[in-house]
C-alpha positions as CSV (number, residue, x, y, z in Angstrom):
1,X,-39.6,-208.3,109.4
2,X,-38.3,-207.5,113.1
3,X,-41.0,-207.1,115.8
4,X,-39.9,-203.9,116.6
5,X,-41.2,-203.1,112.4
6,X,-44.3,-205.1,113.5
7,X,-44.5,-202.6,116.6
8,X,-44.4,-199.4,114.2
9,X,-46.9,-200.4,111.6
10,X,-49.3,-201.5,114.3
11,X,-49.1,-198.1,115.8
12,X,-49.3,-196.6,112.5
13,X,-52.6,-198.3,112.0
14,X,-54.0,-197.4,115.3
15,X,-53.5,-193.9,114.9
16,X,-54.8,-193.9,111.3
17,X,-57.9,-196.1,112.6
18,X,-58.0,-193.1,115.6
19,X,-57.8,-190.5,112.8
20,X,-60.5,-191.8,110.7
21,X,-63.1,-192.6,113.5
22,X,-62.5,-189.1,114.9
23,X,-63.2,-187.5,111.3
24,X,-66.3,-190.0,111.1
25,X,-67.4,-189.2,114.7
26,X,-67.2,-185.4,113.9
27,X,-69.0,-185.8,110.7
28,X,-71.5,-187.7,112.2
29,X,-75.5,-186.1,111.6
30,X,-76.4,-184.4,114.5
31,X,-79.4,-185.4,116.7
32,X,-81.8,-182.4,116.1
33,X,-83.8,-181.3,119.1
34,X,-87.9,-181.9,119.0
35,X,-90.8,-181.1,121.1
36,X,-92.8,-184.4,121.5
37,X,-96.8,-185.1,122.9
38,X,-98.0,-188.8,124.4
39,X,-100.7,-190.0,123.1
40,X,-103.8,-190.0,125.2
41,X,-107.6,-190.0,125.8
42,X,-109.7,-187.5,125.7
43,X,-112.8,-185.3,124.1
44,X,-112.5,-184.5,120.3
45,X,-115.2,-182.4,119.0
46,X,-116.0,-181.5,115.2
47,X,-116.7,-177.4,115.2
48,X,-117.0,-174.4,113.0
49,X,-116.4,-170.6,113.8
50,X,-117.3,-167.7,112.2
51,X,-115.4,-165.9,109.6
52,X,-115.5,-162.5,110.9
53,X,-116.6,-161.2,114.7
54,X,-120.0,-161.0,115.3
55,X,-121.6,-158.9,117.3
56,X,-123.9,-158.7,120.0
57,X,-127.4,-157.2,119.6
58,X,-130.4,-156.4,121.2
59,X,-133.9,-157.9,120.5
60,X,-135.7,-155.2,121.2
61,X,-133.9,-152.3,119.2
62,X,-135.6,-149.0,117.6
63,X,-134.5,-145.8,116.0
64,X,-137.2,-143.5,116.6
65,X,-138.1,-140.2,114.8
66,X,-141.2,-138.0,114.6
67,X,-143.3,-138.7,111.6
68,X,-142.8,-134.6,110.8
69,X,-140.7,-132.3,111.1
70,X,-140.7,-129.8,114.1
71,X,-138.7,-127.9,117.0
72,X,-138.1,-129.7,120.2
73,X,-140.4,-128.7,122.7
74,X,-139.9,-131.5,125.5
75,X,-137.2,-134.2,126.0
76,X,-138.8,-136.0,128.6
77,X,-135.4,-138.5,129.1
78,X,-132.1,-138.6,129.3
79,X,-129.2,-140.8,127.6
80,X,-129.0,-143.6,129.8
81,X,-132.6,-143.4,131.2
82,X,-134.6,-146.7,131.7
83,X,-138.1,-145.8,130.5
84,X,-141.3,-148.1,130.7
85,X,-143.6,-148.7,127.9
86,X,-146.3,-145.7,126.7
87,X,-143.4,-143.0,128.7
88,X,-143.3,-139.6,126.9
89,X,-139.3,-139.5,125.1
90,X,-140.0,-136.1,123.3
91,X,-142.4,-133.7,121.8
92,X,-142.3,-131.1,119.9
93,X,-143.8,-127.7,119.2
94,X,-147.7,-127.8,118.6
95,X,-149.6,-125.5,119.5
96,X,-151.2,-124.6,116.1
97,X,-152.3,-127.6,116.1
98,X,-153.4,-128.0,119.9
99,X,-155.3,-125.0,118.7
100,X,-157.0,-126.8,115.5
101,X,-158.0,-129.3,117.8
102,X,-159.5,-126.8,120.6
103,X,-161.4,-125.1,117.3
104,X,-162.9,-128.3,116.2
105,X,-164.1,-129.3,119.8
106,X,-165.9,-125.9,120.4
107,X,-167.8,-126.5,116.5
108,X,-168.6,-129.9,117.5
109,X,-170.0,-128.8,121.0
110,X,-171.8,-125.9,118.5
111,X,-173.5,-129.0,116.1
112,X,-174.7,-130.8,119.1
113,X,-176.8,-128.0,120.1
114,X,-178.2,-127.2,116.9
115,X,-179.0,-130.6,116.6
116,X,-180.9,-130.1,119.9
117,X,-183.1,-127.4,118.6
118,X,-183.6,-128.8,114.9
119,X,-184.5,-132.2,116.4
120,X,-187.3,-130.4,119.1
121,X,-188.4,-128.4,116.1
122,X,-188.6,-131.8,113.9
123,X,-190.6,-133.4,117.0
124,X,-193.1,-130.6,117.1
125,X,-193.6,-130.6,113.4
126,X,-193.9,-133.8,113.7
127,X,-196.5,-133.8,116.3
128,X,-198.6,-131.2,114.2
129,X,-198.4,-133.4,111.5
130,X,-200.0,-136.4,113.0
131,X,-202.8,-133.6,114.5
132,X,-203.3,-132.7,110.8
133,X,-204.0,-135.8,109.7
134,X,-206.9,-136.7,112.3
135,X,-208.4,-133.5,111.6
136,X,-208.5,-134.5,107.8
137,X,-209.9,-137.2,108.3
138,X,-212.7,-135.8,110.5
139,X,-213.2,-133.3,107.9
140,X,-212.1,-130.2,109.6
141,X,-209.7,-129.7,107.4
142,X,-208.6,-129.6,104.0
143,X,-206.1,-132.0,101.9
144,X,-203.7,-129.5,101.1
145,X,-203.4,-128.3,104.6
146,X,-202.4,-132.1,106.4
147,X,-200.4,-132.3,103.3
148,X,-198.2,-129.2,103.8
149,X,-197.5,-130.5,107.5
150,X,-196.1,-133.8,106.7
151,X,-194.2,-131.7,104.2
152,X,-192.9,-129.4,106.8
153,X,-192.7,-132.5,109.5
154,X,-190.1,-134.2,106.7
155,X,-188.3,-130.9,106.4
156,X,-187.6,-130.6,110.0
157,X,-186.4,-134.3,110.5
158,X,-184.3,-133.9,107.3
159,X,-182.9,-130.5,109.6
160,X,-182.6,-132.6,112.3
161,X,-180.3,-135.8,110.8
162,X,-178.1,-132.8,108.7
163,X,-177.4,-131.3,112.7
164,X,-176.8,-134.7,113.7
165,X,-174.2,-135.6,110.5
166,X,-172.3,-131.7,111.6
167,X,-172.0,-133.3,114.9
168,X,-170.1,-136.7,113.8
169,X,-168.0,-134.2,110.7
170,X,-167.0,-132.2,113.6
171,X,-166.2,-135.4,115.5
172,X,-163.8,-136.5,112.5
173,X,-162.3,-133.2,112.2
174,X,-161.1,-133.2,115.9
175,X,-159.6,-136.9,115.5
176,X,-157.9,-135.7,112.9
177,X,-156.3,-133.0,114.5
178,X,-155.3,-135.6,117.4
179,X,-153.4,-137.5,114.6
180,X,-151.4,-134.9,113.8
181,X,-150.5,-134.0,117.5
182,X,-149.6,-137.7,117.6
183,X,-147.1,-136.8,114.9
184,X,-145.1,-134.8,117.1
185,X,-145.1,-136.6,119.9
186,X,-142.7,-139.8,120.6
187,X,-143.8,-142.4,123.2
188,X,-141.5,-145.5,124.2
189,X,-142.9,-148.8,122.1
190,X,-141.1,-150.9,124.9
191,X,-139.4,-150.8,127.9
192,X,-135.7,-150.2,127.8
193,X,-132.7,-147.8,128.2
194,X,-132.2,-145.0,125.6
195,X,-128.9,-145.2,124.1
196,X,-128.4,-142.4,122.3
197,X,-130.5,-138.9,121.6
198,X,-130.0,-136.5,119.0
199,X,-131.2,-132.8,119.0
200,X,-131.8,-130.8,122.5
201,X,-134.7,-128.7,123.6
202,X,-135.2,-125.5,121.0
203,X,-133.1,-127.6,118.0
204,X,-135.2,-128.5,114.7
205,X,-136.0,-132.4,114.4
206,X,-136.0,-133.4,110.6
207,X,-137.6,-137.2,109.7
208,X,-135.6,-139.5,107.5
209,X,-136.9,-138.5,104.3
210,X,-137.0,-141.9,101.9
211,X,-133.6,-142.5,101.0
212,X,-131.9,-140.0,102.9
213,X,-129.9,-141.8,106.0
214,X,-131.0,-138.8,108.3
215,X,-130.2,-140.0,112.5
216,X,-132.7,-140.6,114.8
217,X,-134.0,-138.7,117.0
218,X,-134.1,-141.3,120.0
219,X,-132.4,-145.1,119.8
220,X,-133.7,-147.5,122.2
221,X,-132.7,-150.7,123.7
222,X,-134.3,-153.6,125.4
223,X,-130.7,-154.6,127.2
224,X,-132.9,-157.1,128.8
225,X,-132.6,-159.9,125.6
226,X,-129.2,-160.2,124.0
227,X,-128.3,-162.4,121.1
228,X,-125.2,-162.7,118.8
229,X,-125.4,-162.4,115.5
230,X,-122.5,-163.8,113.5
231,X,-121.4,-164.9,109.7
232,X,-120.1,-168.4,108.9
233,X,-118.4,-169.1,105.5
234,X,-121.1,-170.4,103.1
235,X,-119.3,-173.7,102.8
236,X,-120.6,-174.3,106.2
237,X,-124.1,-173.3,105.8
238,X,-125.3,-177.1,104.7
239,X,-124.1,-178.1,108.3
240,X,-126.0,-175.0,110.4
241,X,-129.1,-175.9,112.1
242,X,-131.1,-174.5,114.7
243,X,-130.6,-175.9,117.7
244,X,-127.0,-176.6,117.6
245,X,-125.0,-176.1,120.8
246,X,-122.2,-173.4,120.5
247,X,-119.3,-171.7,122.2
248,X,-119.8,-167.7,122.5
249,X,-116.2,-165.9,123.4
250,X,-115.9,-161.5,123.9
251,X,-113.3,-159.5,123.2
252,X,-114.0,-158.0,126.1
253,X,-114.0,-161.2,128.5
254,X,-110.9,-162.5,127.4
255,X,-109.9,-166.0,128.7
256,X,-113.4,-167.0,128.8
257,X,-116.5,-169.1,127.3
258,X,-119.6,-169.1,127.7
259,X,-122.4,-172.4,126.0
260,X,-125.4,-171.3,123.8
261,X,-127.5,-172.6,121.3
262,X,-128.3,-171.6,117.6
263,X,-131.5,-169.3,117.1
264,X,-132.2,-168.7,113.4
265,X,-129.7,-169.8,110.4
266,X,-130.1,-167.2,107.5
267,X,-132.3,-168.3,104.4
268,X,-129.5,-166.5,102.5
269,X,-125.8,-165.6,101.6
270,X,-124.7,-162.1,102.0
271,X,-122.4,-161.0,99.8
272,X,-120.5,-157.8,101.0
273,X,-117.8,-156.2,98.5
274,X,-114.4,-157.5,99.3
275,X,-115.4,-160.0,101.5
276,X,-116.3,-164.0,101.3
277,X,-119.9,-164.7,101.0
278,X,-121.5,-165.6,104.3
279,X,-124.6,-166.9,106.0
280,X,-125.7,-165.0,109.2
281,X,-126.4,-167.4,112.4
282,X,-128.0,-165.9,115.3
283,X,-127.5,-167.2,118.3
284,X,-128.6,-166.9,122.6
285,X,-126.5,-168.1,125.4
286,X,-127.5,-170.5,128.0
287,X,-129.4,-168.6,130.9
288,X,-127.7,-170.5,133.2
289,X,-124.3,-169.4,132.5
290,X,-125.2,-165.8,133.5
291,X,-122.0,-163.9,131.6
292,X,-121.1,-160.7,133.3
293,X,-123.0,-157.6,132.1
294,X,-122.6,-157.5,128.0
295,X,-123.1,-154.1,126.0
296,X,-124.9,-153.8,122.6
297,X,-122.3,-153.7,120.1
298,X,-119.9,-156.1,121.8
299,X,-117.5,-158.4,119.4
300,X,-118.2,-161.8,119.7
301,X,-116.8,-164.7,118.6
302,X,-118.9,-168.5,118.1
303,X,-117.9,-171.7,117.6
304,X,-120.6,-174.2,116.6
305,X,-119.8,-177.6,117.6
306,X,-121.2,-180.3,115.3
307,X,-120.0,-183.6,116.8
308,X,-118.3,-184.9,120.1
309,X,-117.1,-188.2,121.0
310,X,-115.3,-188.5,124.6
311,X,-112.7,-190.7,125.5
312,X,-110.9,-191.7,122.4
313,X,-107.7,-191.6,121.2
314,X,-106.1,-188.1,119.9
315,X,-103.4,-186.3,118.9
316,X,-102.8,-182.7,118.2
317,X,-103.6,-181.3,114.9
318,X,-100.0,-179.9,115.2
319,X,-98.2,-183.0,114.9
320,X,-100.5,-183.7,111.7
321,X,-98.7,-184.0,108.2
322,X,-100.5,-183.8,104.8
323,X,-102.2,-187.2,104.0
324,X,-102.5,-188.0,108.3
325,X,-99.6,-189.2,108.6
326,X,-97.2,-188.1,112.0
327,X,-93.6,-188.5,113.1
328,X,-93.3,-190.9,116.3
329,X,-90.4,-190.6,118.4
330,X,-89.2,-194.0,118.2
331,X,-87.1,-196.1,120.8
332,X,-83.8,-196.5,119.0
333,X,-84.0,-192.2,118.8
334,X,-85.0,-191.9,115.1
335,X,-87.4,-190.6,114.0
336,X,-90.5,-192.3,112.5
337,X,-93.1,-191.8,110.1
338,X,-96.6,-193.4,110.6
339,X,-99.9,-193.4,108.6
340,X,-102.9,-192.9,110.5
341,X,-106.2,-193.3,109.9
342,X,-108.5,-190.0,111.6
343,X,-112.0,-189.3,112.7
344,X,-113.1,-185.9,114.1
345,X,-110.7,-183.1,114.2
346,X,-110.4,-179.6,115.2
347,X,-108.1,-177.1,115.3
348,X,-106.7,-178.5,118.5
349,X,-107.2,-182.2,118.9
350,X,-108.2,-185.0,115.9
351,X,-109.5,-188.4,116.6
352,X,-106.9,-191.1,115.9
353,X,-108.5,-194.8,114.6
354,X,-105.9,-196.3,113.7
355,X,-102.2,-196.3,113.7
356,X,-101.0,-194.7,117.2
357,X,-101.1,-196.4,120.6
358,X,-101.6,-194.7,124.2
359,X,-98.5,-193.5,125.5
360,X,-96.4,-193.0,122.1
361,X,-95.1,-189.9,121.7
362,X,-95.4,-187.8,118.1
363,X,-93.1,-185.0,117.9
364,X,-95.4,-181.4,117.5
365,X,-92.2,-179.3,116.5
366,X,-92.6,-180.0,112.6
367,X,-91.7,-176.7,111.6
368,X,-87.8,-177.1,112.7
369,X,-84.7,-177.3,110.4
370,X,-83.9,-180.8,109.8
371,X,-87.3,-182.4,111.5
372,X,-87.8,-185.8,109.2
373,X,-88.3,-189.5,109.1
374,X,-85.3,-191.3,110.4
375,X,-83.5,-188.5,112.0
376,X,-82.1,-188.9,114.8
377,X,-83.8,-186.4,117.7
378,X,-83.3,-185.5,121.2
379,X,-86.5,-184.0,123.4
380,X,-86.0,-180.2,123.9
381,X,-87.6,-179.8,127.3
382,X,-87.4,-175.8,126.7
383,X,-89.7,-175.1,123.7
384,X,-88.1,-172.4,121.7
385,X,-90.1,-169.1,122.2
């Protein structure tokens, strides 16, 4: 074979061998593009959180309505009002029985002067009596007339305890009669701010009769002592305690935490239609947070935190795969996989033990198309939105 043959198959052969590597280079498996974390040290903590919001209440809270039925005479208050305790909220209409009661002052003021006369007229006959009986025995006179005094000297004392007995009736009759004006009348059990009145001067005020959800006439609230109330699943309920230090987040202060402590766990699951059982915690914030001003009613959100240990070595729950295991971003630019051994997680951080050092980097984009062990990856400093 001539060299100038040799020359033309060589050439053939090197663009062959060019074809081929450029089909193979164009076929090759695409690095895909991964958002990675280091591995550091920090705080892990072991929490729970309610299931639903809670809500803040107050400690101090009453619904207040008149024991009877009546117009509205006097609202002594306002919505909004702060009132002390014993202030007048709201009366109504009683004169009938502001009348009752004058009636049954004027007959007691009546039996205490007939027990004035009776009892003088008891003393006399009682003095006679005593007369009688020394002239009897001096013979003056006879045995049936000393007996008829101390008969008529019983008789008058007998007068005299009856007028007394009137006197405490008609004492009974006129506390009675201040009973029932105390049934009309509504007086503030603590000092607070009224939240809410229903009715307005001249309207008819109707009790809650027993099973009838009628409003109150008057709701009031000691703003001064807040708590929130809130329910945890009743998985959790073996690991509530009071005591426990906890995280309280508002709707309303978004951005924001403030530290508290559990109150009172539940001694029981409620069970509301439709909805996972629960167990009501209640709990108080720290006084030395000081929140900004928080309103009855607000949403609230609690995280109890059962365990902390600082300074170990985490990674985020993100990057976490069934079983614990993670993908590493490995020097050659595969991907691998690696088992770990965990402590205390949360929904943020978990403890790693064993099987990550400081400074390796676990990818924490796991939900991406082609994301697997031995991949090949490239860092995608622009996380897709």
């Amino acid at each position: 074979m001539s060299s100038s043959s040799i020359r033309r198959w060589l050439f053939v052969l090197l663009v062959l061998g060019l074809l081929v590597g450029g089909v193979a280079w164009l076929k090759r498996p695409k690095p895909v593009a991964v958002l990675v974390t280091a591995i550091d040290r920090g705080r892990v903590e072991s929490s729970i959180a309610n299931t639903r919001a809670g809500t803040v209440e107050a400690c101090q809270r009453t619904k207040l309505s008149a024991t009877m039925g009546g117009r509205i005479e006097v609202l002594a208050v306002k919505e909004g009002d702060r009132v002390q305790k014993g202030q007048l909220l709201m009366k109504l209409w009683n004169d009938d029985q502001q009348a009752q009661s004058a009636l049954a002052l004027a007959q007691v003021e009546t039996a205490r002067k007939r027990v004035l006369e009776a009892c003088a007229v008891a003393a006399n006959a009682q003095s006679e009596a005593e007369r009688q009986t020394a002239l009897f025995k001096q013979g003056f006179v006879s045995g049936a007339r000393e007996e008829q005094a101390r008969t008529d000297a019983l008789a008058r004392r007998a007068s005299c305890d009856a007028a007394r007995a009137d006197v405490n009736q008609g004492q009974a009759r006129v506390n009675a009669t201040r009973v029932e004006q105390a049934r009309t009348v509504l007086y503030a059990p603590f000092a607070g701010t009224v939240a809410k009145i229903v009715g307005e001067v001249g309207e008819y005020s109707t009790p809650s009769p027993p099973g009838v959800p009628t409003p109150p006439a008057i709701d009031l609230i000691d703003d001064t002592c807040l708590y929130v109330r809130a329910p945890m699943d009743e998985v959790d309920a073996p690991k509530l305690a009071a005591a426990q230090v906890v995280r309280i987040s508002f709707d309303a202060l978004p951005k924001q935490s403030f530290p508290g402590k559990v109150k009172r766990v539940a001694p029981y699951v409620s069970a509301v239609e439709k909805q996972a059982r629960t167990v009501d915690v209640e709990v108080t914030l720290d006084p030395q947070s000081k929140p900004p001003r928080l309103l009855v009613g607000y949403s609230a959100n609690v995280e109890v935190i059962l365990a902390v240990r600082e300074q170990v070595l985490r990674v985020p729950t993100s990057a976490l795969q069934e079983g614990g295991r993670v993908l590493v971003a490995g020097a050659d630019g595969r991907l691998q996989e690696r088992q770990l051994k965990i402590g205390l997680a949360n929904w943020e951080f978990t403890e790693v033990q064993e099987g990550l050092a400081q400074g390796e980097r676990v990818v924490t984009s796991l939900e991406r198309e082609g994301v697997k062990a031995g991949a090949l990856f490239v860092v995608d400093d622009k996380p897709k939105k």
